[in-house]
N, CA, C, O and CB atoms as a CASP TS submission, in Angstrom:
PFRMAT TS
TARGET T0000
AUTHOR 0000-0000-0000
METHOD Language model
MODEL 1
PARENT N/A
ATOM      1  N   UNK     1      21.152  25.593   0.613  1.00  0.00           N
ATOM      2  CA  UNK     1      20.590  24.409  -0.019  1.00  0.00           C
ATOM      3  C   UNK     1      20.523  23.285   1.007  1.00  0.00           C
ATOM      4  O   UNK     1      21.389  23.048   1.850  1.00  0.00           O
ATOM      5  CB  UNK     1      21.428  23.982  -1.255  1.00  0.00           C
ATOM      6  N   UNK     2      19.289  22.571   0.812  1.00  0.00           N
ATOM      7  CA  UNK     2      19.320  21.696   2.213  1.00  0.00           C
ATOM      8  C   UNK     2      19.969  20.112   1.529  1.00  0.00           C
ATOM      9  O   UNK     2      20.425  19.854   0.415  1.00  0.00           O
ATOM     10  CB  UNK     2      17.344  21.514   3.076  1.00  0.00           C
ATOM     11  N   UNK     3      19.830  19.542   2.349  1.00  0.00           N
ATOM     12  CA  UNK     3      20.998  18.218   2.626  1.00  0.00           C
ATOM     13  C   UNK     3      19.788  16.950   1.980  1.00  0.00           C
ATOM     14  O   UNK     3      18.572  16.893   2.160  1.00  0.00           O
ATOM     15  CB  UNK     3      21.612  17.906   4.929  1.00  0.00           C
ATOM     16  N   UNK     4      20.738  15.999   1.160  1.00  0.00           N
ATOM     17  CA  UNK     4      19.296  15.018   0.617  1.00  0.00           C
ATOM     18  C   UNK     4      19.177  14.302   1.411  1.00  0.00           C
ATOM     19  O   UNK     4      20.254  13.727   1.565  1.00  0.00           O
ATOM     20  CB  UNK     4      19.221  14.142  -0.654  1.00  0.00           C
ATOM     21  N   UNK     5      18.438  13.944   2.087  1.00  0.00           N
ATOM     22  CA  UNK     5      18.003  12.686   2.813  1.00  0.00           C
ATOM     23  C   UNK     5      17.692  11.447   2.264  1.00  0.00           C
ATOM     24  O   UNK     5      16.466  11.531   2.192  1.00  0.00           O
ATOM     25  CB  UNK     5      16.997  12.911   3.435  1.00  0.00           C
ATOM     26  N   UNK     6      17.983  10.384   1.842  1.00  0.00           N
ATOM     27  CA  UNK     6      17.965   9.050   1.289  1.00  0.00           C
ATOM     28  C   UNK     6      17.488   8.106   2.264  1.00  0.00           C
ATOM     29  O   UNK     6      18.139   7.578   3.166  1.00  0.00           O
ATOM     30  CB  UNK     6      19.275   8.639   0.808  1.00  0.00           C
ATOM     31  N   UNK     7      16.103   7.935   1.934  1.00  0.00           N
ATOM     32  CA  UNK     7      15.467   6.690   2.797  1.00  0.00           C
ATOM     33  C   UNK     7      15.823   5.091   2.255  1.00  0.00           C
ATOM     34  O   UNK     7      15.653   4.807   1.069  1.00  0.00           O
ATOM     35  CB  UNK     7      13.715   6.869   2.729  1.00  0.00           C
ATOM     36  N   UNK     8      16.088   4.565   2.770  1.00  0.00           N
ATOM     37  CA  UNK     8      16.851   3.403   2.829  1.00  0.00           C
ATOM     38  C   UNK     8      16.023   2.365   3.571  1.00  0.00           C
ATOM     39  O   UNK     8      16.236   1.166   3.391  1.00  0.00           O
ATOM     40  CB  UNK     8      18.198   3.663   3.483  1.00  0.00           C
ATOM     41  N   UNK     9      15.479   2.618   4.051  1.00  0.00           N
ATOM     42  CA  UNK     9      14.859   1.343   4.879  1.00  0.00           C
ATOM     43  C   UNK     9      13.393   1.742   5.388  1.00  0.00           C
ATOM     44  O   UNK     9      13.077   2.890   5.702  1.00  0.00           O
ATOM     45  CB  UNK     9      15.870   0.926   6.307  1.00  0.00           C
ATOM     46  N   UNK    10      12.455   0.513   5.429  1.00  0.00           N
ATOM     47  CA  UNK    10      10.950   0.865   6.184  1.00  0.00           C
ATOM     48  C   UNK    10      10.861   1.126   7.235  1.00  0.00           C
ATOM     49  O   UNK    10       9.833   1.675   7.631  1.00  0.00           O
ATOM     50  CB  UNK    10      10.042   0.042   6.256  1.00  0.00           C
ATOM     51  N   UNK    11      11.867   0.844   8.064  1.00  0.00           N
ATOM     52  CA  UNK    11      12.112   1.469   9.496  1.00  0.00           C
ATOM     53  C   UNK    11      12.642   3.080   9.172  1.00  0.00           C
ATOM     54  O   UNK    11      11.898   3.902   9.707  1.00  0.00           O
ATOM     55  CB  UNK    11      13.427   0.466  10.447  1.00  0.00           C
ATOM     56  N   UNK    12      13.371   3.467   8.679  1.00  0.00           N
ATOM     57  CA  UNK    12      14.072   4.656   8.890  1.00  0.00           C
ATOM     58  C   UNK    12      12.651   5.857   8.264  1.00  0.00           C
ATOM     59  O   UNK    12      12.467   6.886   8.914  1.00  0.00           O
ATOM     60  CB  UNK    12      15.819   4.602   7.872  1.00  0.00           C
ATOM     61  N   UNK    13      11.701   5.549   6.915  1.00  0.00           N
ATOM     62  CA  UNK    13      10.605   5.990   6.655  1.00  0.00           C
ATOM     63  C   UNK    13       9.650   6.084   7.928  1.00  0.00           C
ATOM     64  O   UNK    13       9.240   7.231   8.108  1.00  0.00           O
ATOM     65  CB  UNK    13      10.157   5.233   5.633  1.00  0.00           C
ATOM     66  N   UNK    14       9.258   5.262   8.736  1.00  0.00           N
ATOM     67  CA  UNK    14       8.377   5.306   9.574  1.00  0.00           C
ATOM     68  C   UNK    14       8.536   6.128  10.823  1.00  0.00           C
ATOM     69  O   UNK    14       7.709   6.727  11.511  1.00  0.00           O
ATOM     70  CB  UNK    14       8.161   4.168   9.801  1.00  0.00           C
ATOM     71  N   UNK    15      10.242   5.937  10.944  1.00  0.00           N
ATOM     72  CA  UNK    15      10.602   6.943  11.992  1.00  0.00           C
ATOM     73  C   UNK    15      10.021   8.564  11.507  1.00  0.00           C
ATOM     74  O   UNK    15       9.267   9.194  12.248  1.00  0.00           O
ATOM     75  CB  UNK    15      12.395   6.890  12.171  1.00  0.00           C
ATOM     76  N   UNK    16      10.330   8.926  10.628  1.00  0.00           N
ATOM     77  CA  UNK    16      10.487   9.918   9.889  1.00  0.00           C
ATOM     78  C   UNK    16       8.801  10.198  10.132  1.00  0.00           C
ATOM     79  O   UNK    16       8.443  11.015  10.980  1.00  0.00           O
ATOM     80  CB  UNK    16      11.227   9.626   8.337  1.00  0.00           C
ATOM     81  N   UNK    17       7.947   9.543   9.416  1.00  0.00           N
ATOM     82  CA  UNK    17       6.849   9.657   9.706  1.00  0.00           C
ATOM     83  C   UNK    17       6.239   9.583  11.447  1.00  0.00           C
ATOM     84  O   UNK    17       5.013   9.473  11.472  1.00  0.00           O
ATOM     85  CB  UNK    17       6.427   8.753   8.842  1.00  0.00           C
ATOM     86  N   UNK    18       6.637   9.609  12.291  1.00  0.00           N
ATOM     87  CA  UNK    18       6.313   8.630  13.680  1.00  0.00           C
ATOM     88  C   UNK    18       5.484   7.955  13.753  1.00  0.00           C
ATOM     89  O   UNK    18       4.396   8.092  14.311  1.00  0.00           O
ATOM     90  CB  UNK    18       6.073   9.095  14.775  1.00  0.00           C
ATOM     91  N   UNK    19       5.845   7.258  13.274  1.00  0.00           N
ATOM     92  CA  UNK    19       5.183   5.664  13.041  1.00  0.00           C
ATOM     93  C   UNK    19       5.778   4.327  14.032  1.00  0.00           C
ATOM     94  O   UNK    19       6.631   4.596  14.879  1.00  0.00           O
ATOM     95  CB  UNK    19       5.587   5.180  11.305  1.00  0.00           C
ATOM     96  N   UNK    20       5.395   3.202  13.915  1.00  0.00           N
ATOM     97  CA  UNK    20       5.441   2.437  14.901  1.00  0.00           C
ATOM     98  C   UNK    20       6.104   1.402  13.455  1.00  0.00           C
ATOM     99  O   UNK    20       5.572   1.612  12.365  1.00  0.00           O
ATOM    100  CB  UNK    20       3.869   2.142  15.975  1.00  0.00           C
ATOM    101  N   UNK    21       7.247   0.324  13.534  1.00  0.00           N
ATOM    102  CA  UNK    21       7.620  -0.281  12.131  1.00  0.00           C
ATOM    103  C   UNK    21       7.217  -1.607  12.706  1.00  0.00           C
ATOM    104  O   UNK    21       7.982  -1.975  13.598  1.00  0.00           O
ATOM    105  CB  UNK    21       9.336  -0.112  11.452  1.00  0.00           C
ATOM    106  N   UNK    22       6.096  -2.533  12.408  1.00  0.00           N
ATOM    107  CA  UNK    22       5.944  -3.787  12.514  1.00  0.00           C
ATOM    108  C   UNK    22       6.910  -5.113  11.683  1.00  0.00           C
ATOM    109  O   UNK    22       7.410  -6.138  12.146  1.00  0.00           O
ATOM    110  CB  UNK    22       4.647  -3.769  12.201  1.00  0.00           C
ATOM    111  N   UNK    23       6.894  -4.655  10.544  1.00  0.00           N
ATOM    112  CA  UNK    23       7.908  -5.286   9.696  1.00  0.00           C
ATOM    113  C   UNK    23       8.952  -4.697   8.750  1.00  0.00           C
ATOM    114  O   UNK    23       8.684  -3.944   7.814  1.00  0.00           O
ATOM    115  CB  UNK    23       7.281  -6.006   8.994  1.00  0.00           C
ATOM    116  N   UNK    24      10.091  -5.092   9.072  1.00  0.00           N
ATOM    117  CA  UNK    24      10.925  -4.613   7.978  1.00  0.00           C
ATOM    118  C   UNK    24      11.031  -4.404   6.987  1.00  0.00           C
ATOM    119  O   UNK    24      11.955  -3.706   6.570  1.00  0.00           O
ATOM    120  CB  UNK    24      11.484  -4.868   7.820  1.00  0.00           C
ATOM    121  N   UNK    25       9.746  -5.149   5.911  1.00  0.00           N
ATOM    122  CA  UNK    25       9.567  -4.893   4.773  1.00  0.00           C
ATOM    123  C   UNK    25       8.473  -4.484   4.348  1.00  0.00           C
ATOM    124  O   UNK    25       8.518  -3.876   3.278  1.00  0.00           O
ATOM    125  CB  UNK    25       9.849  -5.650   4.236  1.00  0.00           C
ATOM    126  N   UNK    26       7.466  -4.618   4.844  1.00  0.00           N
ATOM    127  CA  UNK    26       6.004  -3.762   4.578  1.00  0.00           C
ATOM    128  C   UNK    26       5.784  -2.904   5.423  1.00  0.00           C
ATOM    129  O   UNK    26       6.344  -3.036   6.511  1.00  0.00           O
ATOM    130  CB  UNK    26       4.738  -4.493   4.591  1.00  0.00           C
ATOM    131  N   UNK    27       4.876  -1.721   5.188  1.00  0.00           N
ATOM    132  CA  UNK    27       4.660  -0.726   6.329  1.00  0.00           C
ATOM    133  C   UNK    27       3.069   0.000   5.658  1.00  0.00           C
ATOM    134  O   UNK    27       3.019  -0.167   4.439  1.00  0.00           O
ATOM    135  CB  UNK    27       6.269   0.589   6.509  1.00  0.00           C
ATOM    136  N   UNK    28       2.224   0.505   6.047  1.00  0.00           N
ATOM    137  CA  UNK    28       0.879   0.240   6.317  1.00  0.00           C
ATOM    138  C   UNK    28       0.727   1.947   6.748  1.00  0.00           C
ATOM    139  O   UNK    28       1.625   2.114   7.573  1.00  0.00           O
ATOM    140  CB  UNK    28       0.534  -1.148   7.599  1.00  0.00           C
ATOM    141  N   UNK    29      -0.005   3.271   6.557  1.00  0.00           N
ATOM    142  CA  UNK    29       0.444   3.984   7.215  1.00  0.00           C
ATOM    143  C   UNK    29      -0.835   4.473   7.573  1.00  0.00           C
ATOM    144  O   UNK    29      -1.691   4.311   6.703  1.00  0.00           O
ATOM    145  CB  UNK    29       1.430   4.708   6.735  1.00  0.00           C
ATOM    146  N   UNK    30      -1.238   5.088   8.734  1.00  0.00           N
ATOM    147  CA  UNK    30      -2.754   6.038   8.294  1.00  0.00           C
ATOM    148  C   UNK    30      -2.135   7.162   8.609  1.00  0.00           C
ATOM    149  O   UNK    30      -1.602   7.165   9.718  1.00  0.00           O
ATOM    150  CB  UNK    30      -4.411   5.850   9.211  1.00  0.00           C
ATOM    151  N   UNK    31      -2.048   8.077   7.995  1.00  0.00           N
ATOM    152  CA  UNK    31      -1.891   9.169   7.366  1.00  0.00           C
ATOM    153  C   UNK    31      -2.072  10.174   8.602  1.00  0.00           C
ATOM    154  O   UNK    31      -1.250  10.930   9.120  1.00  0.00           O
ATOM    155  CB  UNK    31      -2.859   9.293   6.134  1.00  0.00           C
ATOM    156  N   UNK    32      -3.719   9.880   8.971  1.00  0.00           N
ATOM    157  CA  UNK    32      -3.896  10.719  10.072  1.00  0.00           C
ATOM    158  C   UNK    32      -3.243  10.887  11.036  1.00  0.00           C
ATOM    159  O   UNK    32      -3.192  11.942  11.669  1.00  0.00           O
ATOM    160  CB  UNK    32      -4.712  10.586  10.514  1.00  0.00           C
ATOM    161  N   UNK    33      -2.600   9.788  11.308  1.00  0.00           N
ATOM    162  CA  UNK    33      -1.589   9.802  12.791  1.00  0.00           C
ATOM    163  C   UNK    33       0.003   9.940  12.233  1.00  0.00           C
ATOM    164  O   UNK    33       0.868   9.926  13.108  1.00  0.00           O
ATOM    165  CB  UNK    33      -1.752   8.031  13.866  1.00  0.00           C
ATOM    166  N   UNK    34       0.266  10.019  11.381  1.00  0.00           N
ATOM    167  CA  UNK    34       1.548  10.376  10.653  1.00  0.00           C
ATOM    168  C   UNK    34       1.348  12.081  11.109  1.00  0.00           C
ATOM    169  O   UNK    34       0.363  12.818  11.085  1.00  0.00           O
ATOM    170  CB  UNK    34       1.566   9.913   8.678  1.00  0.00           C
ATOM    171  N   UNK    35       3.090  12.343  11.616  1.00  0.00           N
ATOM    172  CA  UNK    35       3.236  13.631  11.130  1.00  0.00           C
ATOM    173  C   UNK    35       3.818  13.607  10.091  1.00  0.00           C
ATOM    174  O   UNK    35       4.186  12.671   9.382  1.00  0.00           O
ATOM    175  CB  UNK    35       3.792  14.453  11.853  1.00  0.00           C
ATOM    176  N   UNK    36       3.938  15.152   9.963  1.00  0.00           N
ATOM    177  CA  UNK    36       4.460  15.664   8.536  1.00  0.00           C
ATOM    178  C   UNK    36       5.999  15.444   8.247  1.00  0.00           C
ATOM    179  O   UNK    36       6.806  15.103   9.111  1.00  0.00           O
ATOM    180  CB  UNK    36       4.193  17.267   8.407  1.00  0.00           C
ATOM    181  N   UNK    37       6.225  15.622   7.254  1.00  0.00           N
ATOM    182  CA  UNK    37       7.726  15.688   6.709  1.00  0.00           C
ATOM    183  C   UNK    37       8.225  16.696   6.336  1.00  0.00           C
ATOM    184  O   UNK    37       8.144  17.317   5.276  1.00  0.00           O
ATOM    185  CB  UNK    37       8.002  15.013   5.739  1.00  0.00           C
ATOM    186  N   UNK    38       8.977  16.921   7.621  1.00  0.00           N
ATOM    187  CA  UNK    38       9.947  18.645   6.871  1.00  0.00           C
ATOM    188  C   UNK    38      10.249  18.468   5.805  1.00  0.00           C
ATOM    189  O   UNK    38      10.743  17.503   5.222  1.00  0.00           O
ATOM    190  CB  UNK    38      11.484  19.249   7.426  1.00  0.00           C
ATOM    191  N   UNK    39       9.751  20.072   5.317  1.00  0.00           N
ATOM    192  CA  UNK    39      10.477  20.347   3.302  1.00  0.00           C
ATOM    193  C   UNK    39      12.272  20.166   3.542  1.00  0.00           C
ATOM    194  O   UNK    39      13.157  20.619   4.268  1.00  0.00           O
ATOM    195  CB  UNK    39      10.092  22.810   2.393  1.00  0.00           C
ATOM    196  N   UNK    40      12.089  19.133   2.341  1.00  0.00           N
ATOM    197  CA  UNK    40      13.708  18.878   2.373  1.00  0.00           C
ATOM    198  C   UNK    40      13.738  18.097   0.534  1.00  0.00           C
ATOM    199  O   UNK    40      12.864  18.340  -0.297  1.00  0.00           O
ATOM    200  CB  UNK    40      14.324  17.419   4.118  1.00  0.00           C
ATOM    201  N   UNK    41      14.528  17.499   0.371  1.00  0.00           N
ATOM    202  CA  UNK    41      14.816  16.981  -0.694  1.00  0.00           C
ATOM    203  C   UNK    41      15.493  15.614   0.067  1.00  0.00           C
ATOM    204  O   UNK    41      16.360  15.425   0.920  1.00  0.00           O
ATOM    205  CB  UNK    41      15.693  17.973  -1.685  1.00  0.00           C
ATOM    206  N   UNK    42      14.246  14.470  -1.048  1.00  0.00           N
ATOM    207  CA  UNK    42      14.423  12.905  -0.371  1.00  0.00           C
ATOM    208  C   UNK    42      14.283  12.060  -1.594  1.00  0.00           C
ATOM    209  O   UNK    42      13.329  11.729  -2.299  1.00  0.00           O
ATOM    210  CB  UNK    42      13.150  12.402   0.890  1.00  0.00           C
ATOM    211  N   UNK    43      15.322  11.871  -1.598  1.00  0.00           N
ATOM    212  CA  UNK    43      15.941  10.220  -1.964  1.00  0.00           C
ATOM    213  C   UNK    43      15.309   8.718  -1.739  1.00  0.00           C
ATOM    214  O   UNK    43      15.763   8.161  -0.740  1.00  0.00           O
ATOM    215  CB  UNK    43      17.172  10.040  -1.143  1.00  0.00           C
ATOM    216  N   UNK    44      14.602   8.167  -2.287  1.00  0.00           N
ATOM    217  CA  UNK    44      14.231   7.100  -1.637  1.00  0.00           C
ATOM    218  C   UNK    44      14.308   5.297  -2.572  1.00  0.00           C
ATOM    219  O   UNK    44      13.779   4.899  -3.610  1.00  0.00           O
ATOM    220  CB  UNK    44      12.715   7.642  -1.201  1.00  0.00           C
ATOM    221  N   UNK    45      15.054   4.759  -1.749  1.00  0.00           N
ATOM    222  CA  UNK    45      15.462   3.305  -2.193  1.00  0.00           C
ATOM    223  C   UNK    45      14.021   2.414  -2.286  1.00  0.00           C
ATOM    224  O   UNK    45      13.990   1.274  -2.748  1.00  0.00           O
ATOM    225  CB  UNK    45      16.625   2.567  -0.961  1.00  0.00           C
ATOM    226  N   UNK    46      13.138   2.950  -1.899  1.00  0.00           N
ATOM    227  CA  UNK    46      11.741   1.898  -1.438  1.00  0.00           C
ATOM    228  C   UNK    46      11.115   2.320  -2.829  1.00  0.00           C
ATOM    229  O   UNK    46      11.496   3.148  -3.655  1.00  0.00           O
ATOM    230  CB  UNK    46      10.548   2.372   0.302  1.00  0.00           C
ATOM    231  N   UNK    47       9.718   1.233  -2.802  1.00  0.00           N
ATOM    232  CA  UNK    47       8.598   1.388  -3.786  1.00  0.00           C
ATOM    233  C   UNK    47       7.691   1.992  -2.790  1.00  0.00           C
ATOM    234  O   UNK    47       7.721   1.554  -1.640  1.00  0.00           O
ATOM    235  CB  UNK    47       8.015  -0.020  -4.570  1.00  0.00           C
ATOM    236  N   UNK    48       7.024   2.789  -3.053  1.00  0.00           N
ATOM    237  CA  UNK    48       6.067   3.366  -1.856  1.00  0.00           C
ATOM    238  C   UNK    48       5.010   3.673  -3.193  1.00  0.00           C
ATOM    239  O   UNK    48       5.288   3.899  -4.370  1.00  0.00           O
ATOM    240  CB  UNK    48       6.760   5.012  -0.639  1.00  0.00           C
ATOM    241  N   UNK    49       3.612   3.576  -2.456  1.00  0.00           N
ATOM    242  CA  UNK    49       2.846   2.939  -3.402  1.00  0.00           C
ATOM    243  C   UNK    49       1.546   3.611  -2.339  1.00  0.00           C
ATOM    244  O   UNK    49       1.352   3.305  -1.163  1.00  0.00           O
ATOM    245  CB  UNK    49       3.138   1.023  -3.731  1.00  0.00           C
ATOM    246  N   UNK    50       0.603   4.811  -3.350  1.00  0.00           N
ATOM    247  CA  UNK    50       0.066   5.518  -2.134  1.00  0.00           C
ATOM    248  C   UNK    50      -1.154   5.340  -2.487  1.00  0.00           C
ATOM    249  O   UNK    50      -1.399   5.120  -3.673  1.00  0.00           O
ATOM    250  CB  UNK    50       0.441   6.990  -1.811  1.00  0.00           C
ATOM    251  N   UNK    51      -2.400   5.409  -1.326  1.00  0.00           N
ATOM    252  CA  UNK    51      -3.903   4.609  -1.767  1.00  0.00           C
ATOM    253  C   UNK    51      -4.820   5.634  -1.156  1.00  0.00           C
ATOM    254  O   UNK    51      -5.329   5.520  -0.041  1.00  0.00           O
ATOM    255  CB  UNK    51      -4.239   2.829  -1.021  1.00  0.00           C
ATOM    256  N   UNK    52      -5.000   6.732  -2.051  1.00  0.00           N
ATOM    257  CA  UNK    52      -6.080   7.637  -1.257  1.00  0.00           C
ATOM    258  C   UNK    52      -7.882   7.398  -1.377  1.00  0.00           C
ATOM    259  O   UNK    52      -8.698   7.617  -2.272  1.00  0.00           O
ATOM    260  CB  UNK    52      -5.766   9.189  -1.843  1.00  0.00           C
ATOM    261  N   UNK    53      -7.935   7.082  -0.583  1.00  0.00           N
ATOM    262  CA  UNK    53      -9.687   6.708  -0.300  1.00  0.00           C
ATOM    263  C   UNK    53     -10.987   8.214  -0.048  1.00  0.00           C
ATOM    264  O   UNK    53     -12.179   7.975   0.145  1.00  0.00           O
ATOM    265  CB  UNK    53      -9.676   5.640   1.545  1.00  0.00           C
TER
END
């Protein structure tokens, strides 16, 4: 069984994504340049709020 990961912060999400974190509290993503997220089971303290075009 894998381990939960609990995102906690817009920095620690963006890492995760490799992303670049401009602000500590908003984060902006394009998708395309995001990698993926290993299958795991995640926890997350944020509102993440997703806008597919």
């Amino acid at each position: 069984m894998s381990q939960i990961v609990r995102l906690e912060s817009v920095y620690q999400f963006n890492t995760i994504r490799g992303q670049k974190t401009l602000h500590p509290m908003v984060t902006l993503l394009d998708q395309s340049k995001s990698k993926p997220i290993d299958p795991g089971i995640y926890l997350s303290d944020l509102y993440i709020v997703f806008l597919k075009m």
